[in-house]
C-alpha positions in Angstrom: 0.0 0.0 0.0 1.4 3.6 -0.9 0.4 6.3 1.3 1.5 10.1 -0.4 1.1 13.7 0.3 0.4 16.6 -2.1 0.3 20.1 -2.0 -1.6 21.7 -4.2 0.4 25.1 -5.7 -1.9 27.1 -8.5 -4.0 24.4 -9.1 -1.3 21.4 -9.7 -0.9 18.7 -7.0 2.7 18.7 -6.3 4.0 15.3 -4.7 5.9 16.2 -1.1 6.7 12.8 -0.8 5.1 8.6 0.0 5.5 5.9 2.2 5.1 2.0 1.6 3.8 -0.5 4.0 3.9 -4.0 3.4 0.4 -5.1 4.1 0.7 -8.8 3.7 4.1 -9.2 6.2 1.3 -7.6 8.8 -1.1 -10.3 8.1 1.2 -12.7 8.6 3.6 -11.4 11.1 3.4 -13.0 14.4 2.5 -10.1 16.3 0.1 -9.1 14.3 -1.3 -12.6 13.8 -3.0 -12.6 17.1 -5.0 -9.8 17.0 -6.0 -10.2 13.6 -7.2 -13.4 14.6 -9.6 -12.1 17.1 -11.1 -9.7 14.4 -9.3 -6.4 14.1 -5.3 -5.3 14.4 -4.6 -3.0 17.9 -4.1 0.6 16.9 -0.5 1.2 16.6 0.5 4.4 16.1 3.6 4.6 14.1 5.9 7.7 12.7 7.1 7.2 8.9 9.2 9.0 6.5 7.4 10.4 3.4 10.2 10.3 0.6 10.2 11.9 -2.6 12.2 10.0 -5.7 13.5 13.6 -6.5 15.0 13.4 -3.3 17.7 11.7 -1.2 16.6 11.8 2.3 12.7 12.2 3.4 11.0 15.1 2.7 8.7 15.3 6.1 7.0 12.8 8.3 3.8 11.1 8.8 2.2 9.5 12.1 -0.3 7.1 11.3 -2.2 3.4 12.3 -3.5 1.3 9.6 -6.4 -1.4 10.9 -6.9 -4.5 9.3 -10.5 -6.1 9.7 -12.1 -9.1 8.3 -14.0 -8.5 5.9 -17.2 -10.4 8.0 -16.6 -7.3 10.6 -16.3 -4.6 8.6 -20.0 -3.3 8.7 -19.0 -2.7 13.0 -16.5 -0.5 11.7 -18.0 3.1 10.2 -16.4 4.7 7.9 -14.8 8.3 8.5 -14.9 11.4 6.8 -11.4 13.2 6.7 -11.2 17.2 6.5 -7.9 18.6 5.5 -7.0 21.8 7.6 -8.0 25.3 6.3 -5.0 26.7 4.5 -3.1 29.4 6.6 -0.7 32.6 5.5 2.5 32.4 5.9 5.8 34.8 5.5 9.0 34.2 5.1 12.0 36.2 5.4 15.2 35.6 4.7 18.6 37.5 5.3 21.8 37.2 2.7 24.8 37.9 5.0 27.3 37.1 2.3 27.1 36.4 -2.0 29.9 35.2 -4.0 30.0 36.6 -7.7 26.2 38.1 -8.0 
């Protein structure tokens, strides 16, 4: 499964960078084989690296859980509805001290 994050400049979604989970070494990962077994995975909050292929090193951070229920218990599980946050101003300054050959 790929999770990615875009920001949207002038219209165009611009990628900031994705993570990949592995879904089927957490269905059959010992850990995660128990609670699976008894219907739905424990939340597990877990902090991953969103990495961009234009990049070297990650480009920010996500904290996330991912569930995994059986498809007979899915109807006890409602779905939810995910707002993004209302965009906010920002300024930046930024202060040369020294230029080489401008």
């Amino acid at each position: 499964m790929s999770v990615a994050m875009y920001q949207k400049i002038k219209g165009v979604d611009l990628l900031i960078g994705e993570t990949l989970i592995d879904i089927e070494n957490r269905i059959f990962h010992p850990t995660y084989a128990y609670t699976i077994n008894k219907n739905y995975l424990a939340l597990q909050i877990e902090k991953r690296g969103l990495y961009n292929p234009s990049s070297y090193g990650p480009q920010g951070s996500i904290r996330m859980w991912v569930e995994l229920v059986k498809d007979t218990m899915e109807g006890n599980y409602p779905l939810i509805q995910l707002q993004g946050a209302s965009p906010e101003k920002f300024e930046i300054r930024v202060v040369f001290w020294n230029t080489i050959e401008v």
